[in-house]
Each structure stands twice: as structure tokens, then as C-alpha cells.
N, C-alpha and C positions, 0 to 999 in steps of 0.2 A: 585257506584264503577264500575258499569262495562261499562259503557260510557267511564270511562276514561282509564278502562283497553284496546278497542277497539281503542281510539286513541292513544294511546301508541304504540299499534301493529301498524298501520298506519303509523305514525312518522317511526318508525325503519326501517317497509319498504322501505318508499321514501328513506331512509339514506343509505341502503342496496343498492338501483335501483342503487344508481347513483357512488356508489361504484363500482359496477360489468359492467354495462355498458361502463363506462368512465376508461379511462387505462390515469391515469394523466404521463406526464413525465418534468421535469423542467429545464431548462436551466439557462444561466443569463438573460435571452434579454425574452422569454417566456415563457408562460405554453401551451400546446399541448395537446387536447384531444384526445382520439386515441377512436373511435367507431369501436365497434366490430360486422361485419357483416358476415350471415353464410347462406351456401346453399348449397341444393343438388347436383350440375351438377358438370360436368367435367372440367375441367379449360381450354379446347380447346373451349368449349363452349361460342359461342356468349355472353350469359349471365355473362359468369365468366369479359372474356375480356371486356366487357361494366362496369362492378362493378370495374375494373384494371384502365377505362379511368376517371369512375367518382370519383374514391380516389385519379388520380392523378389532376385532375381538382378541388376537393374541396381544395387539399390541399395549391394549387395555390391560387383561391380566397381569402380564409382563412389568407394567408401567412404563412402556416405551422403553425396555432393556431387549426385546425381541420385535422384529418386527420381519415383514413380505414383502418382498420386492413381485410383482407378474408379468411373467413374460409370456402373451398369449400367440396363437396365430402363427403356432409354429417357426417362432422368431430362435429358438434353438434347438430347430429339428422336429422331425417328427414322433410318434410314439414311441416306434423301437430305438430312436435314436437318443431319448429322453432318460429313458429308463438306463441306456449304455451310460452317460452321462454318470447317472447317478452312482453305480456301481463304482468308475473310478472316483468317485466323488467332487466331479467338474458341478456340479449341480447339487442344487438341497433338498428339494421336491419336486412332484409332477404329477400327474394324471394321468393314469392310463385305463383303455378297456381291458377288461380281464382276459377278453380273446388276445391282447398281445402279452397280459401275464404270463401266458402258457408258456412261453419263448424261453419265461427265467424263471420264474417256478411251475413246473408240471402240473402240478394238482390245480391247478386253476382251469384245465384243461374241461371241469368238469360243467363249469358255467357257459361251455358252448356246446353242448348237446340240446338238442332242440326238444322244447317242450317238458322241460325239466319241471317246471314248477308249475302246478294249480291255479295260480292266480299269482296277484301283488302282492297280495298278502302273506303268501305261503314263503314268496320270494324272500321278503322283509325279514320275516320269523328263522328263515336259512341263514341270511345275510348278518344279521344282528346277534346270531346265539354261538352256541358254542363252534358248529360246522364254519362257520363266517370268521371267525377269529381262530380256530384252526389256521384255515388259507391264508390269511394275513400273515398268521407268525411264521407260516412254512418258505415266505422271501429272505427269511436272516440269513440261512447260509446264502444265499444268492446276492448277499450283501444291501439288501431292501424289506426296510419297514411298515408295514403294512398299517396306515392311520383308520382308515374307514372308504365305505363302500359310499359310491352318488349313483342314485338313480338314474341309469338309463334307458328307463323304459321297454319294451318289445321290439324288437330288428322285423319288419317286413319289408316285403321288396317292390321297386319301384322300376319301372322298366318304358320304354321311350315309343316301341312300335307297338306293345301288342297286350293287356293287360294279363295278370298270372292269375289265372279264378280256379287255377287243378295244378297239381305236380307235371304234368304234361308240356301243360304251354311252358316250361322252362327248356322245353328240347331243344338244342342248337342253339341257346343262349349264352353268350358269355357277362358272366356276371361279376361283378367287383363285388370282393371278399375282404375284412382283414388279415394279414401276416398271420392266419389263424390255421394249423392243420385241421383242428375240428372245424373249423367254417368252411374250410375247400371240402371236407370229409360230407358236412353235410350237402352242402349244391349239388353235388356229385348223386347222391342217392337220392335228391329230388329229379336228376336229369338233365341239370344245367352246366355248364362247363365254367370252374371256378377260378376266378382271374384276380390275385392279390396286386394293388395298385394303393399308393401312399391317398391320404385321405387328403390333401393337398393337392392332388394332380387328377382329383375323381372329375371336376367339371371339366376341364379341358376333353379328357379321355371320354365322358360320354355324348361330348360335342361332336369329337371325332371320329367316332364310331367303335373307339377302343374295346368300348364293352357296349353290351347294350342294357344293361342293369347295373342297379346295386340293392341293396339291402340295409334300411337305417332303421333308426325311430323316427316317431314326426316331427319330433325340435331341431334334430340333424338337415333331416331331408328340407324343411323351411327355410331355418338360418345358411345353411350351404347355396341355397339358390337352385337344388339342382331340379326342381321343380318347373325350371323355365325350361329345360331338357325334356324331364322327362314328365307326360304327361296324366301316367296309371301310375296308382299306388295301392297295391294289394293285401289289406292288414290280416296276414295270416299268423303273425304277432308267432315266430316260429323259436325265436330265441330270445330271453330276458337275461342277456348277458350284463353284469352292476359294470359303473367306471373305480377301478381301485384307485384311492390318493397314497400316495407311498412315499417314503424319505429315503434317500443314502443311509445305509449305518454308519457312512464313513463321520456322517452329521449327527446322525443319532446317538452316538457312542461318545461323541465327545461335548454333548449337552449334562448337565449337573443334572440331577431327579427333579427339583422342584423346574426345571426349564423343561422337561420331557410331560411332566406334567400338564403343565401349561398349555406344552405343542399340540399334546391328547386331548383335550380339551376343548380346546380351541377349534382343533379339525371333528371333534362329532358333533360340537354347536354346529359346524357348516354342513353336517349330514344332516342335521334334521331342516335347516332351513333351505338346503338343494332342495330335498325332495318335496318341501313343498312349492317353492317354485318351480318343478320337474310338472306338475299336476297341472297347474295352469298353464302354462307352457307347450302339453301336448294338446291341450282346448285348443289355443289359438294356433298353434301350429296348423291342425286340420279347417278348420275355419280358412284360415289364409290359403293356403296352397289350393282349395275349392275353389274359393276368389276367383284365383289364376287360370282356373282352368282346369284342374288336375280331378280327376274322375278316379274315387273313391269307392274302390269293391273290399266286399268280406267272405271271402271264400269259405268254403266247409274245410275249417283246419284236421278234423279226422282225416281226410282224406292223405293231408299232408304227413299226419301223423302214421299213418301205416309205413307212408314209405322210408321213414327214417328209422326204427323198430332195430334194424339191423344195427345198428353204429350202439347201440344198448347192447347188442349180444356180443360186441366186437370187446367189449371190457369182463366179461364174464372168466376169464385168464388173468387180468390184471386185479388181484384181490383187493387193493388198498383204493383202486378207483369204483372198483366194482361196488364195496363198503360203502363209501359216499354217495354215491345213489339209491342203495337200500335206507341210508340214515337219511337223505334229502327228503327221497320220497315217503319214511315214517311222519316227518314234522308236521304238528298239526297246525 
């Protein structure tokens, strides 16, 4: 009996996935799927506008047989809570930063070690080749498919009393991190003390003295506002963590080839037009927060660079992570 009580449960699921996922509507001439994607950021945000180009792009492909619903602003939850989502397949798609991929596939772990990459470009060449599409496919047993990487440019830290120009001044700081162990792993070896706090609840909390930092890019720290807080921002540009866009399999698995096709498609047109609204974006981002007030340092990143060394030695046991960093840092 209870094998088949188990596939029972099963059945109902899948039956339920594709229920909730798909938002059918009918016409005479067609059926139209409407996938429903949701994310934290701002809808000024590069990322919202790239998720705007690629629902208008699928739907084109498509001929209006697929189409995007957006749910931005954290209207169903937060990052960790998106991605949960997806798995039981309450959701179709989402965005998330790679620092919370680590949570549901491990090897993502690898895009928050600080100072990973050379430059953008080096990043790019990572992200886009073989090592990049590696990561992506390694979310299917986790039940998430990996569409493509959006520029999120460099994490530096912005902090409200006292500017960060050495690893030093982060002493007796509490800093807001993402749900990231490499990102507490790192603050920790700069000297700061690492405080995971929902990216929704960051202004409040450093109004309130919850933390007295965080750590973004310059399009984040702009559009969030939290600028009006906090008045130093210190581009030690320490981590170039991408944002992954990913789908349920529970969605994936039950689209036809040429409909998967489309979806692939559809979402690396929105990578290439992210990034370059990603480019202009951190222009004005710095430009504006200046505006405001906000006093702009660039620290001597060696500096920072020594004290993080260790968290490199700390994978020198774990072969298959260790591997990916000797392959990262080969790519030319």
C-alpha cells in the first residue's frame, strides 16, 4: 500500500505544478500560457526591464502561445523564498543572486569568493563558456534550470558612520550579507562581523542601527535608496557575484522542445540586453548617489586581497571546488 500511496502523492503534485504555474487563457485561434515570474528588485531595475524585454520577445517567438506574467518587489517573497517556490513548482521563474544559488546547488558557492575574476571581462568569458553552463545544469537535480547569468556587477561596501579605505576599519562592524556562507565566510576574514538580513528589510535595519553596513553594486545601493542612510561607499569591488535567472523543471519538463527552445532564447536575448543596460546603470548610479552626498573612496583592493587568501586554502580538500578555481583562473 504504501508505494502506491506515494505515487499518488506524486501524480497530484505534478497535476497541481502545472496548475499553478501555467495561468491557461483561450481564445478561438489559441491557447496562451502565461508563466509566472517573480523577483525582488525594483522595476527601474536593469533586471526587472531585461525580464519586460524578454516577455516581450518570448511572446513574439511564440506568436503569443507563451507569454510572462512579472511579479517584481518581492510581491511573492523573497530570494530564498522564490527559488523554494520554484522547486515545488508554485512558480515558473525568478531571479536570483548566485550567493543564494549556493543554498540549492553548491557549486555556485564558487562565485562568492572574493576576487575571483580579473576583470568583466574575464567574468563574462567564465560565465558564458563552458565553466558558466557547467553551474547552470548542476540546479536539475535541485529541481532548477539554469536559463542564463544578468550582470550584477562588483559587491562593495557602503557603510553610514565611518568609510572602509583598509580591512581594518570593518573591525566591530556589523554588516548585512546575503543567506550566503561564503559571504559571512568572507566579512569574517576582512574583520567585520556578518549579519544575513532579507534585502527587503535592509533600509529599515540600517536606519535602525541593525547593522551598520552593507555590501551591493552601484545600481542596488541607488535604486534601494539606501544611500540616504548611508553616506561612504567604498568600491573595493571585492566580489563579482552574476544574478542567475532559472525556471522550475517542474515547468521545464513539461514544455514541448520547440517551446524550451523559444524560452532559451528568449531569456539569452535578455542577457545580452541586461548587460548592457547593467553598464549604463552603474554610470548613473555613481553620478546620482554623489548628487546626494555620498562620498566615494577606492581603496587599495591588494590590501583586501591578502586578507581573504585563506578562504582559497580552505577548498584545497574539497577537489571538485578546488578544480574550478584552477579552471576559472586558467580562462583567458
Amino acid at each position: 500500500m504504501k508505494p502506491k500511496y506515494k505515487h499518488f502523492k506524486i501524480t497530484n503534485l505534478l497535476s497541481a505544478v502545472l496548475l499553478v504555474v501555467f495561468t491557461y487563457s483561450c481564445d478561438s485561434i489559441q491557447q496562451t500560457k502565461t508563466i509566472k515570474l517573480a523577483h525582488g528588485l525594483d522595476m527601474n531595475h536593469p533586471v526587472h526591464k531585461a525580464m519586460e524585454f524578454m516577455a516581450t520577445d518570448l511572446e513574439k517567438r511564440s506568436k503569443g502561445t507563451l507569454s510572462i506574467k512579472i511579479y517584481p518587489n518581492q510581491q511573492l517573497g523573497n530570494e530564498r523564498q522564490t527559488v523554494e517556490l520554484l522547486q515545488i513548482g508554485s512558480l515558473g521563474m525568478t531571479k536570483v543572486s548566485a550567493a543564494v544559488m549556493e543554498n540549492f546547488a553548491p557549486n555556485m558557492k564558487i562565485f562568492g569568493l572574493p576576487f575571483l575574476f580579473r576583470d568583466r571581462a574575464h567574468a563574462f568569458s567564465v560565465l558564458d563558456g563552458e565553466i558558466g553552463q557547467e553551474l547552470l545544469d548542476g540546479g536539475k537535480k535541485y529541481w532548477l534550470k539554469g536559463l542564463g547569468y544578468y550582470d550584477s556587477g562588483s559587491r562593495s561596501f557602503y557603510t553610514k558612520e565611518r568609510p572602509i579605505e583598509k580591512p581594518e576599519d570593518l573591525k566591530g562592524l556589523k554588516i548585512r550579507v546575503m543567506e550566503s556562507v561564503t559571504a559571512m565566510n568572507m566579512v569574517n576574514s576582512l574583520g567585520g562581523s556578518p549579519t544575513p538580513i532579507s534585502w527587503g528589510e535592509l533600509y529599515t535595519s540600517l536606519q535602525q542601527g541593525v547593522v551598520d553596513g552593507a555590501e551591493n553594486n552601484p545600481p542596488s545601493f541607488y535604486l534601494s535608496r539606501h544611500y540616504e542612510v548611508c553616506k561612504y561607499y567604498s568600491l573595493d569591488e571585492h566580489t563579482t557575484v552574476p544574478d542567475v535567472l532559472i525556471m522550475g523543471t517542474h515547468l521545464w519538463d513539461s514544455l514541448n522542445e520547440q517551446e524550451k527552445k523559444w524560452v532559451q532564447e528568449s531569456s539569452t536575448s535578455s542577457v545580452v540586453y541586461q548587460r548592457e543596460l547593467w553598464s549604463k546603470a552603474e554610470t548613473e548610479a555613481l553620478e546620482e548617489v554623489q548628487k546626494a552626498g555620498v562620498k566615494i573612496f577606492r581603496p587599495d583592493k591588494s590590501k583586501f586581497q591578502e586578507k581573504v587568501t585563506s578562504m582559497y586554502e580552505d577548498y584545497i580538500d574539497d577537489k571538485e571546488i578546488y578544480s574550478l578555481i584552477q579552471r576559472i583562473q586558467a580562462v583567458k
